[in-house]
C-alpha positions in Angstrom: -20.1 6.8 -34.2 -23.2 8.8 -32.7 -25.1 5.8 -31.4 -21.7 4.3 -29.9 -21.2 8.1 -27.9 -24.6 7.7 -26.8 -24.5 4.3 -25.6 -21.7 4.8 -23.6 -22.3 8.2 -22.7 -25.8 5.9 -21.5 -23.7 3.3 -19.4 -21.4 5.9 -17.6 -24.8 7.6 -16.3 -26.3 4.2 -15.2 -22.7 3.1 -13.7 -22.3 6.2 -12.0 -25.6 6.6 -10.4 -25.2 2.9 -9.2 -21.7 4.3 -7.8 -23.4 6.6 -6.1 -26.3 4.6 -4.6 -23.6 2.5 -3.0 -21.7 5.3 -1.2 -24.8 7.1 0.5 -27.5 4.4 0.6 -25.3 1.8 2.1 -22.1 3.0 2.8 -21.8 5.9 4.5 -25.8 5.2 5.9 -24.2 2.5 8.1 -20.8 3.4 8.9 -18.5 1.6 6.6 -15.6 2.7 4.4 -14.5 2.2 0.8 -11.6 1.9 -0.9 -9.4 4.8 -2.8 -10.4 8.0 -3.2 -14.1 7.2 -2.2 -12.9 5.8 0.9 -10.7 9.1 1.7 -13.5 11.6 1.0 -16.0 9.5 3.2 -13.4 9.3 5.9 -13.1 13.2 5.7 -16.9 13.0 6.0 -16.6 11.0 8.9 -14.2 13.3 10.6 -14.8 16.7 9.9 -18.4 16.4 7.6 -17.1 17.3 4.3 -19.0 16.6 1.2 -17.7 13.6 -0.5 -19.6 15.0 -3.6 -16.6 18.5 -3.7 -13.9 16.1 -2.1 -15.0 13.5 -4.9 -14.2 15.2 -7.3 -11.2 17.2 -5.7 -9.0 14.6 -5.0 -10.1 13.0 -8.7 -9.0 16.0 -10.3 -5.7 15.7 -9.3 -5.5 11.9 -10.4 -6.8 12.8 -14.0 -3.8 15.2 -14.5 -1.7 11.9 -14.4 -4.0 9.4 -16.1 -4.2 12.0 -19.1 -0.5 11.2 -19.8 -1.2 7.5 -19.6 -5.0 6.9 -20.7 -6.4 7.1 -24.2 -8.4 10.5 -25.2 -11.3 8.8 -25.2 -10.8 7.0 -22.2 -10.0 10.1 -20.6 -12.9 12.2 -21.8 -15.0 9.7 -20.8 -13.5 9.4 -17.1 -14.0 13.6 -17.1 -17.4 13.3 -18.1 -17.8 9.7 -15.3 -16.2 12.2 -12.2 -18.9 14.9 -13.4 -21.6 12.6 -13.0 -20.3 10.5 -9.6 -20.3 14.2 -8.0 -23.7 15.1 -9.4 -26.0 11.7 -7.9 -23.7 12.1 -4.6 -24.7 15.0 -4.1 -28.6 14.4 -5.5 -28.4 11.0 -3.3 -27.2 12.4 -0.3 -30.1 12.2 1.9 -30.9 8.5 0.5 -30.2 6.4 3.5 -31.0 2.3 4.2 -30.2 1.8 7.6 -30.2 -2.6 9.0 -29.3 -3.7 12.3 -27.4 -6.7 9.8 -24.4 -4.3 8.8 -22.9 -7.1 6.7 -26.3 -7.2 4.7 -25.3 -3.5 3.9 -21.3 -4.2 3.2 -22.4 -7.1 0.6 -24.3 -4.6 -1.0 -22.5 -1.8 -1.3 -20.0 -3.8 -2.7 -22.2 -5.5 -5.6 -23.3 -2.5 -6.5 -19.7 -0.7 -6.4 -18.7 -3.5 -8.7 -21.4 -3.2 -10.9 -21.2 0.5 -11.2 -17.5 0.3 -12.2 -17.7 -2.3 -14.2 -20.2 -0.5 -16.3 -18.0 2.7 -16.4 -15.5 0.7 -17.7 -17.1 -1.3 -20.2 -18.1 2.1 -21.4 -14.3 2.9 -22.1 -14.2 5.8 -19.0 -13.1 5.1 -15.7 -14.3 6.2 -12.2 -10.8 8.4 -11.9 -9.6 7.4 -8.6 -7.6 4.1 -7.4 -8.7 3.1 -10.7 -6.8 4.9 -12.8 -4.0 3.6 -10.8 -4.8 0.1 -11.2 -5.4 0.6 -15.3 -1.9 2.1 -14.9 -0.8 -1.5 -13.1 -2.4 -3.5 -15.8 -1.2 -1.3 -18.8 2.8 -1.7 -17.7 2.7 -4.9 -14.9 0.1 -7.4 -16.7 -2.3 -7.3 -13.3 -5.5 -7.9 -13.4 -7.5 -4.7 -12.7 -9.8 -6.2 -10.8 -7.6 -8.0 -8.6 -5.1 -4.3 -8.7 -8.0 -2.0 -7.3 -8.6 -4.6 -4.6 -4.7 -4.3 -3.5 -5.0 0.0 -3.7 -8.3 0.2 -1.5 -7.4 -2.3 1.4 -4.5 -0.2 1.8 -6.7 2.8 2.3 -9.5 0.8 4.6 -7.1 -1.2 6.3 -5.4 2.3 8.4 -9.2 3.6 8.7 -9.5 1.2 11.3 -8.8 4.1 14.0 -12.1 5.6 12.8 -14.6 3.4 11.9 -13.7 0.7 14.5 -12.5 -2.8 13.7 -15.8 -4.5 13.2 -17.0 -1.6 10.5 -13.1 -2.0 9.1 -13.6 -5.8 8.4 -17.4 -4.9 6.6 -16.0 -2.9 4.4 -12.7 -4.9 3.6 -15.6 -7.8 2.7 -17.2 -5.4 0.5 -14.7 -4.4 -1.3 -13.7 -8.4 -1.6 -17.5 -8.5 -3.3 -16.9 -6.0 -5.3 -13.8 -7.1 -6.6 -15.6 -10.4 -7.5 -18.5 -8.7 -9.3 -16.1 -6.3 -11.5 -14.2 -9.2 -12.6 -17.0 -11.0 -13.8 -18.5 -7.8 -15.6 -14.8 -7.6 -17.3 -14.0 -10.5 -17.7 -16.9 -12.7 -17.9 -18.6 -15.7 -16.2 -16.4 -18.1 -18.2 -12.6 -16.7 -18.2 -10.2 -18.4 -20.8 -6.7 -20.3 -20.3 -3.8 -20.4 -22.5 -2.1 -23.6 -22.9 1.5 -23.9 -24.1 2.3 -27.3 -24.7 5.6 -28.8 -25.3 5.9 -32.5 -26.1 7.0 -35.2 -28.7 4.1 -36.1 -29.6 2.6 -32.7 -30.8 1.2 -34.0 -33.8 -1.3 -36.6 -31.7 -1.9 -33.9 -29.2 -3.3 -31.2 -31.5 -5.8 -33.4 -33.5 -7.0 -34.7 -30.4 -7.9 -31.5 -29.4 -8.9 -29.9 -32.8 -11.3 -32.8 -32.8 -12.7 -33.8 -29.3 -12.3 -30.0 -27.2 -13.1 -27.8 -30.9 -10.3 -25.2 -30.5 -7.9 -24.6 -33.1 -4.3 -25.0 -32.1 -1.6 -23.1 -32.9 1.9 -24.5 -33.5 5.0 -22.5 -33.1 8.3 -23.4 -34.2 10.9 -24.1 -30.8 14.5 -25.0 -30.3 15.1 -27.0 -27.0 18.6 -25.4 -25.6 19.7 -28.2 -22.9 19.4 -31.0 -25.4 19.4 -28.4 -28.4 16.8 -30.3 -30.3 14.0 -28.4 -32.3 10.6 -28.4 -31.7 7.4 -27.6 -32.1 5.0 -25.8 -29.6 1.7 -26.1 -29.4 -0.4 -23.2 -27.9 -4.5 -23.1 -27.5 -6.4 -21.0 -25.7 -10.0 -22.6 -24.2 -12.4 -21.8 -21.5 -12.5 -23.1 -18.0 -14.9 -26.1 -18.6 -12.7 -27.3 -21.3 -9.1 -27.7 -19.2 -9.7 -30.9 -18.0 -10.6 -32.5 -21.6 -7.2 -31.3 -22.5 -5.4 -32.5 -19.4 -7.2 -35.5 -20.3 -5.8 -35.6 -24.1 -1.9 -34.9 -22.7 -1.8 -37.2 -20.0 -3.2 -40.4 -22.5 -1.0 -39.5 -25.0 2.2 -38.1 -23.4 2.2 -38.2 -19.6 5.9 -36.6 -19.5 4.6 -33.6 -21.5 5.2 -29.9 -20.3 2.6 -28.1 -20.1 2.2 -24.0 -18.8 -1.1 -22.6 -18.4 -2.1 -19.2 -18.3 -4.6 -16.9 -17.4 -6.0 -14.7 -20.1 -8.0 -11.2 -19.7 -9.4 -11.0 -22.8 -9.6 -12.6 -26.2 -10.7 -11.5 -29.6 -11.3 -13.5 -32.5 -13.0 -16.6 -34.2 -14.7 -18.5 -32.0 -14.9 -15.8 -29.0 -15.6 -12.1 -28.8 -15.2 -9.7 -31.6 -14.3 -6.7 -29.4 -12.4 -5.6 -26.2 -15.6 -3.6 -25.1 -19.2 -4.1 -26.0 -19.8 -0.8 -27.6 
């Protein structure tokens, strides 16, 4: 339990410094925005030079009142501790500038390392408070993916900044946050995400060996009752990685082309044969 606290208590330092390095080294050093409550408190900078380190963690601590109904203790101990620390290296970071004539070299950036901060925070178990919380809160009840969430919450904080940064520095930052909504997925959810299939055919029985035996993926089969003809059945359901879907397409068209098939996307999966935990810890 100690060495787990002190790894993670390890990776929110690391994500949050990265955090940082992206709002004052690239961001705010060449104009651009960000999304959520980074992108107000730099906006705020840009308008009437307020800190983002005190608006940071302002604005935050109004958020974490309503993601400490909604996330985990831990999770919201460790987003306390996360805020603490974003406001600490933006505010030891704050003269760090990288200033390039190239500002789409410094959008790309500050977006890859954005993601790369969060998505460390977050494999930690915290969160960096914010437009975050909100999209955990959009995954937890709606199914979205957080990634995919957080990008939807901060375009619609860049997109009205356009009155203020200008509509050049606008579409930089939209870009960057694009990147690193790219980057935190694959942090979370890996280079190699997994599909669910849910098969549904006559033939069920040739179907599953054929992909117990050529693909290597167990298959589960679930008892079904088809209502229009109200015949029973049985449903088979597998879950496999990207490079494997066509093998299976393969498999269902050569031995029942008139099969129906639904596949899914899947955040995360635990078990034999693919990752042991939800986090690395």
């Amino acid at each position: 339990m100690k060495r787990t606290l002190f790894l993670n208590l390890i990776k929110l330092t690391v994500g949050a410094f990265i955090f940082a390095l992206s709002v004052n080294m690239f961001a705010l050093s060449n104009n651009l925005g960000e999304g959520g409550v980074t992108g107000i408190t730099l906006l705020l900078y840009y308008t009437f030079q307020l800190p983002p380190a005190l608006t940071n963690i302002l604005f935050n601590a109004v958020l974490l009142v309503i993601g400490y109904k909604y996330l985990g203790k831990e999770s919201f101990y460790y987003t306390l501790i996360t805020v603490g620390l974003m406001s600490l290296f933006l505010h030891l970071t704050e003269g760090w500038q990288f200033h390039t004539e190239q500002t789409i070299v410094a959008a790309i950036t500050a977006g890859f390392l954005m993601g790369i901060g969060i998505g460390i925070i977050m494999k930690a178990g915290g969160t960096t408070a914010g437009s975050v919380i909100i999209a955990q809160l959009l995954t937890k009840f709606f199914g979205w993916n957080t990634s995919y969430a957080l990008l939807i919450i901060d375009a619609s904080v860049v997109i009205p900044s356009i009155y203020i940064l200008g509509l050049e520095n606008m579409l930089l930052t939209i870009i960057s946050l694009i990147v690193a909504s790219f980057v935190l997925n694959f942090i979370l959810e890996g280079s190699n995400p997994k599909k669910a299939l849910t098969i549904i055919s006559t033939k069920e029985q040739e179907i599953g060996k054929r992909i117990v035996t050529d693909v290597n993926r167990g298959v589960t089969v679930i008892p079904g009752y088809g209502f229009y003809k109200e015949e029973q059945k049985k449903i088979l359901y597998v879950v496999i990685n990207s490079q494997q879907l066509l093998a299976v397409y393969k498999i269902i068209n050569e031995i029942d082309a008139s099969a129906f098939v639904i596949v899914s996307e899947v955040q995360h999966v635990i078990g034999e044969g693919f990752t042991r935990q939800l986090y690395d810890k």
